[in-house]
Steps between C-alpha positions, in 0.01 A plus 500: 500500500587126413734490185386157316639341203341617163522202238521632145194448236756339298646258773097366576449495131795241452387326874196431294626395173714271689187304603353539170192696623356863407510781758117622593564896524460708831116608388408150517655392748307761717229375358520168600575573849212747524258193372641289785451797751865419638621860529287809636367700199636794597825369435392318176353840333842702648704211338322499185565891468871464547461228221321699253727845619861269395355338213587746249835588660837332468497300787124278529402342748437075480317263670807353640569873685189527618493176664805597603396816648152332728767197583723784677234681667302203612194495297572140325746260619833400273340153445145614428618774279666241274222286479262801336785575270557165414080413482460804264809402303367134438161639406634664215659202345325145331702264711569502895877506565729425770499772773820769500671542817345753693601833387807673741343771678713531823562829532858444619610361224775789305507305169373190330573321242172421339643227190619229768169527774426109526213356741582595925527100526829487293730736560504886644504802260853657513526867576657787286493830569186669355348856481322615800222756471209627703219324394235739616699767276480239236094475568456806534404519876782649681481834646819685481656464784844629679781364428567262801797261508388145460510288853605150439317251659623287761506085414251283602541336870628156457200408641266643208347219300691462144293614215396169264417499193132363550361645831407266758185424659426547894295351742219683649606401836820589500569785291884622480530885482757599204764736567451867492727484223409235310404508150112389400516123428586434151795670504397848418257776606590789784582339829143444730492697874300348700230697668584791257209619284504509159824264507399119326444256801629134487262263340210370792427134464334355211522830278616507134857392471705787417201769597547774755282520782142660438419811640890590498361809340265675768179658273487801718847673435467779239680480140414162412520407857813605608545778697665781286362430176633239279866591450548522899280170552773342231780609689361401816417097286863540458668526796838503529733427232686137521836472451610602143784180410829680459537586141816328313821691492535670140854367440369177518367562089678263338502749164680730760797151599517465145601880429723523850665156351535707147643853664734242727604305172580855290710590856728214486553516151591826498759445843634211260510764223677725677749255691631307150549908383707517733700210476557616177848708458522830397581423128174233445295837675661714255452300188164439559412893532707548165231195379197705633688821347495383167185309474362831580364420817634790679276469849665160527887652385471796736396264762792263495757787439386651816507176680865426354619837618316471830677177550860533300551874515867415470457261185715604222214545297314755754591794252366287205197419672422893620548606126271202403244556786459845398497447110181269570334732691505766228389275250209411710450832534541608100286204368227522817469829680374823358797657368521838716573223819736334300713812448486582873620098544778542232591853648555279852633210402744585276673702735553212718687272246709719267783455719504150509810414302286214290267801437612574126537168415156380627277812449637630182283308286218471725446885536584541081147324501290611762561880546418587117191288561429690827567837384240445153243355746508829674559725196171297391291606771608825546378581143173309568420675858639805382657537837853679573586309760522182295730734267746565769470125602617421133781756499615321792493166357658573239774690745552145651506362155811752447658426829476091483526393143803606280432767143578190272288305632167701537206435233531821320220481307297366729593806692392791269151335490499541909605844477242568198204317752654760727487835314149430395395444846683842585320639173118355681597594788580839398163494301273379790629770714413788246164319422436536897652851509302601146154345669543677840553846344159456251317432782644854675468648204102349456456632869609868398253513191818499235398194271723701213844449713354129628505410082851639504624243784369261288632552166829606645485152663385323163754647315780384693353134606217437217432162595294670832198617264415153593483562870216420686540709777628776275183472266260505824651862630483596152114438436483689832620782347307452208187528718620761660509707131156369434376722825696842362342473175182846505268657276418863576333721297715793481498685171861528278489790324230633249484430157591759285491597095791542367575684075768301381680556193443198231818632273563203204867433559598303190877477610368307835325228278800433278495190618136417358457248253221492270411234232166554290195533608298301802097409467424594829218680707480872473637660759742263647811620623859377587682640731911520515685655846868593404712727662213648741293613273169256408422485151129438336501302144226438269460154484357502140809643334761591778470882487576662828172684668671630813784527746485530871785536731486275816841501630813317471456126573458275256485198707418372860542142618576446140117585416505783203324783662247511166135682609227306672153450236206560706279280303558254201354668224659735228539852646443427866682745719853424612694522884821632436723572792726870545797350664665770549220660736346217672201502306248342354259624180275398259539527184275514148629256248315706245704847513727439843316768659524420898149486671623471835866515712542373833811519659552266802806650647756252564726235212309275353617159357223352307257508266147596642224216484166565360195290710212595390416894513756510733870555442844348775793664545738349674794686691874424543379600919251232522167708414228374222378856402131431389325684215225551336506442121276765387607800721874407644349608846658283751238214709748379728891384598608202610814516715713148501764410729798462216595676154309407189661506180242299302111556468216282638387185342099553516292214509133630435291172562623502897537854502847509653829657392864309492762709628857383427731727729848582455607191666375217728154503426173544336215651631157449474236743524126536524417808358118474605589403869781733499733252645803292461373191412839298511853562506692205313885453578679469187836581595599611210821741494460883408454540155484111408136580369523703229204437293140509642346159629230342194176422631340218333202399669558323767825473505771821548827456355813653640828575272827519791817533358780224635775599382558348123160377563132571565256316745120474418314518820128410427279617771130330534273795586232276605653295780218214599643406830478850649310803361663729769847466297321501144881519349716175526829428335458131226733472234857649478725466162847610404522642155855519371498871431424868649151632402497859479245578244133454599327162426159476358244229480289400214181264618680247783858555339808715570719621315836661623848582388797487652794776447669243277234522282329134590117466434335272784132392493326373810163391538292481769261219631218532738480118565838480628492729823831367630700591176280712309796673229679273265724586250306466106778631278796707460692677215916670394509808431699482132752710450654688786589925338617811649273658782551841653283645828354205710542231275167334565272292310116504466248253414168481369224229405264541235302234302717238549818677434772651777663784389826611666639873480873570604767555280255380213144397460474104456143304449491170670231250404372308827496128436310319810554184402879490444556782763714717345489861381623461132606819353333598178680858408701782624453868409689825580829384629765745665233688682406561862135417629349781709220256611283181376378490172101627477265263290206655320310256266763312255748790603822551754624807604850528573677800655858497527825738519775418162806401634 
């Protein structure tokens, strides 16, 4: 297959700007040799598909290709082929203008350059190498065919007529046969074969000048009427390939002379370079490295102290310069390279020059600056990696520090703060390897079902390194665990016990109740009672006058969690039926506030803690073993148990309008159940410490508040019950405060306030806001507790709110009036001093009740 020169679109668009005319595209060009019935239509309508098929792809096809394309295989001579291009051009503008030199179209041309073509009269179009492409792959045509190497065609005979530029008329009578090898006349086409069909015959007498001979084409050959079909019948028009022109050399680029000139001009002046070095003596080569060394270019100073002991390795100065040499490469080393490869280049170097007798006097004060700088580089990121091999890289620093730079002369404060860095990497480094250890023994310990012993990994670990409650990873394993207890939480129900009557002896012990105080006489409902637990025994006062109705003995505590163990109303009215609790046997019994007869006695069989809750007709008792020991209220028979994963020291929090319970266990977390679906709801991860909870969480709807001790002070974790962004976790942590303080006394809430006290005897109100679900609690007021007198027993203090008024019971009873506005607690009066409060004062109507043992 003939290879052919393929002329750019952008090289015929710039031929034709040149002579100032518009190109006429490919489509009508085939048009306009279709009208003048100059090339067979089968060819036209196979052209005009090739058109169409390249016209939206990156590489269209002009009317200058085309052309082009029927000049090479024979269908319109070079000359004639011009003419149409130059006819349509002229038709498309208002003036006729001077005709353009026929366009180039020899197909052994490599390269032209298009800017200088100039008419064939004048002058010849120089040559330059060009691209060379297969114009039937560039039309489309071509059948793939095998790779074949290209066979150069042998020069015309001297004897073959010279192509002109205008081809020349012959006689009729004697008609001159071209060459076989000779181009069509114009210049351009594939070269005609006599006697060959389908090969372009030389033009008979008195045809068109420039048009092949008719009937070159026989009708009667298949494919457009050339045997084959139309791609063989091309290659057949073809024939073979003229002589491609030798492309030009590559070197010959004169961007590539210029850049041979530049690497040539860089190679002398760096032979120059290097021949006036060495003219120089050994002390200009020297002086100028000690220039390079103290301008801080080191490269440069290492450089030339190399080539000066290369050269004068017997120079006086060769010691000098070794010292030197090596001083700059640590310093490049100190103020450039990580600092770990700097030690290993110190720990080398060094070695090599401390016996050079100039060594003291030219490294001494070199090394006083650079190894303290080295060694707190390293002490800097052996704290920040937390890595121990950057510790022992320090230690060895400094070591070098020791070795090279004399006691009086070190930075010794500068030192202490490296070794500090360096202990509190040891300290993290210590840490992160018990965090790893602590979180790899949880997870054995989560594998084996003991989520009791995985808590005590953690707190151990807390307790000795409390900055890890942060941890991230330590957290995650943690609320795996936590899940874990959600799963091991059951209801069954088994029966505890039955309920049994039990004759009781109400003796009046007036010695017990010495420590009664009664003043006048209280307008109250009939009926009402107070009731005073001292010493074991439960005492039952008439609230009118303070006469004592009845005594009941329920065992020896007085207090648990710091909550006075004082009987459990069943309803809210005067003369409703009181819980009381027989600590001594494990039980639980109800009692009559009227005559302290006992209508029923349960005992549940194992220590109990806490005060049972009342929900409803139903009665919860928690269980130091983890059980909630349901009741009913009416009979004592038992409904159910509840068996929790951890010890419970505290009851429920019940929250009737969701119908779930709040479960705050002995430590880590708080469960939630669903008493209706009799299922663990949720297990939250407080993390709270054993026994850091000592009073029972205070529900105020929505929000659940959370009292954990912290040392000298108390956090306030306020829990959202109604998270919005995921009702499968209905309890999310919001709000956190630190109140300075322990609360051990229960708080209570009064409409959307709180009011609690601490064991110094500080009043603190909080309200809460439902608009502000990010920070719902803020603090509203706060009160001092006046005078400070002796206490016996626990030493607590008890609050209550009525009507506007706190009243505090400890050592005395004090009336605070609650000022909003100023947010204070101002204290109006104080009553019964020198006395010990067995619980919080009891307001009936426009009277407090105060119960206290004299000191």
């Amino acid at each position: 297959m003939t290879e052919v020169v393929r002329y750019p679109t952008s090289v015929c668009d710039r031929f034709l700007e040149r002579n100032g005319q518009p190109m006429i595209s490919a489509s009508d060009f085939l048009t306009l040799l279709e009208e003048k019935d100059l090339v067979p239509p089968e060819v036209i309508a196979e052209l005009r598909k090739k058109v169409d098929e390249a016209a939206g792809g990156p590489k269209p096809l002009t009317a200058p290709m085309v052309a082009r394309f029927l000049v090479d295989k024979g269908y319109l001579s070079r000359l004639l082929a011009q003419r149409l291009l130059d006819k349509a051009s002229q038709e498309s503008t208002e003036e006729e203008r001077k005709r353009p030199e026929p366009l180039p179209l020899s197909s052994s041309d490599s390269r032209v350059d298009i800017s200088g073509i100039q008419s064939a009269e004048e002058e010849d179009v120089e040559e330059a190498p060009i691209e060379i492409v297969d114009e039937d792959e560039e039309l489309g045509f071509a059948d793939e065919p095998p790779e074949a190497e290209p066979v150069e065609s042998s020069p015309a005979s001297p004897s073959a007529p010279t192509p002109s530029a205008q081809p020349t008329m012959q006689a009729p009578s004697t008609p001159t046969p071209p060459s076989p090898t000779a181009p069509v006349a114009g210049g351009g086409g594939a070269p005609m074969q006599p006697g060959v069909p389908g090969y372009p015959q030389a033009a008979p007498p008195g045809s068109p000048m420039g048009m092949p001979t008719p009937g070159a084409v026989p009708p009667s050959m298949p494919g457009m009427g050339f045997p084959g079909g139309f791609d063989a019948g091309m290659d057949a028009l073809q024939g073979p390939a003229p002589p491609a022109k030798k492309r030009r050399n590559v070197w010959e680029s004169p961007l590539l002379l210029w850049g041979a000139g530049g690497v040539l001009l860089l190679l002398f002046a760096a032979i120059a370079l290097v021949w006036i070095l060495n003219r120089q003596g050994g002390d200009e080569l020297l002086a100028a490295a000690d220039d390079d060394y103290r301008s801080a270019s080191y490269t440069q100073a290492i450089h030339k102290y190399d080539m000066f002991l290369e050269r004068f390795p017997n120079h006086p100065e060769a010691g000098a310069a070794r010292v030197r040499r090596g001083l700059a490469q640590l310093r490049q080393a100190v103020e450039g390279a990580p600092p770990d490869e700097a030690l290993d280049l110190a720990q080398e170097v060094l070695p090599q020059i401390d016996d050079e007798d100039v060594f003291r006097a030219e490294a001494e004060g070199e090394l006083t600056a650079l190894l303290p700088k080295l060694s707190e580089k390293l002490a800097q990121r052996a704290y920040q990696k937390r890595d121990p091999d950057l510790v022992d890289a320090a230690e060895e620093s400094l070591a070098l520090l020791e070795r090279y730079v004399p006691k009086e002369k070190r930075p010794q404060t500068r030192l202490a703060d490296i070794q500090a860095l360096l202990d509190g990497a040891r300290r993290e480094i210590t840490k992160e390897d018990k965090r790893v250890e602590a979180i790899a023994e949880i997870k054995e310990l989560l594998e084996s079902g003991k989520s009791d012993e995985a808590y005590d990994v953690r707190r151990r670990l807390l307790k000795q390194y409390p900055s890890l409650a942060s941890d991230k990873e330590l957290q995650t394993v943690i609320a795996q665990v936590t899940e874990a207890e959600g799963k091991r939480v059951t209801f069954s129900e088994e029966a505890v016990g039955e309920p049994v009557r039990r004759d009781v002896e109400n003796r009046l012990n007036q010695a017990a109740l010495a420590a009664v105080v009664q003043q006048g006489e209280a307008a109250v409902p009939e009926g009402s009672r107070l009731f005073v637990a001292v010493s074991g025994s439960l005492f039952a006062l008439d609230a009118t006058d303070g006469s004592l109705k009845w005594t009941h003995r329920v065992g020896a505590k007085v207090a648990v969690n710091a909550v006075p163990l004082l009987p459990v109303p069943l309803g809210h009215k005067p003369g409703d039926d009181v819980l009381a609790v027989d600590w001594n046997a494990e039980a639980i019994e109800r009692v009559s506030s009227a005559d302290g007869s006992v209508r029923w006695y349960k005992v549940i069989g194992e220590p109990l803690d806490a005060l049972p809750v009342v929900n409803g007709n139903e009665i919860l008792v928690a269980t130091r073993s983890g059980r909630i020991v349901v009741l009913d209220a009416e009979t004592g028979e038992s409904r159910g148990v509840w068996r929790l994963p951890q010890e419970l020291t505290l009851g429920p929090v019940v929250d009737s309008r969701r119908r779930r319970w709040y479960q705050a266990a002995v430590h880590s977390n708080l469960f939630v159940i669903d008493p209706e679906a009799k299922a663990c709801r949720q297990v939250v991860y407080l993390g709270h410490e054993m026994g850091t909870v000592r009073v029972p969480p205070l529900f105020v709807d929505p929000y659940l508040l959370v009292f954990e001790e912290t040392g000298e002070k108390t956090r306030l974790r306020v829990f959202n019950v109604e998270n919005p962004d995921d009702e499968n976790v209905p309890v999310v942590e919001v709000q956190q405060l630190t109140i300075d303080g322990v609360i051990r006394s229960p708080a209570i809430v009064f409409g959307s306030r709180v009011l609690a006290v601490t064991t110094g005897g500080d009043l603190l109100i909080y309200e809460l806001r439902g608009g502000e679900p990010e920070e719902p609690v803020t603090f509203l007021a706060s009160g001092k507790r006046q005078e400070l007198g002796r206490q016996d027993g626990p030493g607590l203090h008890y609050a209550t709110y009525a009507d506007g008024a706190v009243y505090l019971a400890d050592s005395q009873l004090t009336k605070y009036e609650f000022q909003a506005s100023a947010r204070r607690l101002l204290p109006k009066w104080i009553a019964v001093e020198r006395t010990t409060a067995l619980g919080p004062p009891v307001v009936i109507g426009n009277t407090v009740f105060y119960s206290a043992r004299e000191t």
